[in-house]
C-alpha angles and dihedrals in degrees: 000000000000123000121213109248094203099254118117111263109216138174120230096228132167108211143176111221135221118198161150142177131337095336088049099048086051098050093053096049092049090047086049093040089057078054114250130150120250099202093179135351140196109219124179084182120099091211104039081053082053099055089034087061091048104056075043096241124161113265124203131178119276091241098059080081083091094058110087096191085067088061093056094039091070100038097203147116109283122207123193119197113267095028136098106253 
């Protein structure tokens, strides 16, 4: 059994995130926050492209969602808001 020592457990993960508006601005804070790394987005928000720019992350349309080579193009962990990463 392992015991918790205190200290924040974290995984060192690389996403793509999806996201809009407040949920997705806080999504992305709190995945930023544990620590991972976003290495590109999609936002159809005005204000999470905003922060994304500022934590200079890649930004792609939102409708490049529908093209799969993108996806492995990136090879990475993708979280979608609402859902556990």
């Amino acid at each position: 059994m392992e015991v918790n020592s205190g200290k924040k457990q974290t995984r060192d993960m690389e996403i793509t995130y999806i996201g809009g508006s407040q949920a997705g601005i806080i999504g992305l804070l709190t995945i930023l926050g544990a620590g991972h790394r976003v290495v590109s987005a999609m936002s159809y928000d005005k204000l999470l492209t905003k922060i994304l720019s500022h934590f200079e992350i890649p930004i792609y349309p939102y409708y490049a969602l529908v093209i799969l080579e993108l996806l492995d193009y990136l090879n990475v962990e993708m979280c979608m808001t609402g859902n556990t990463c």
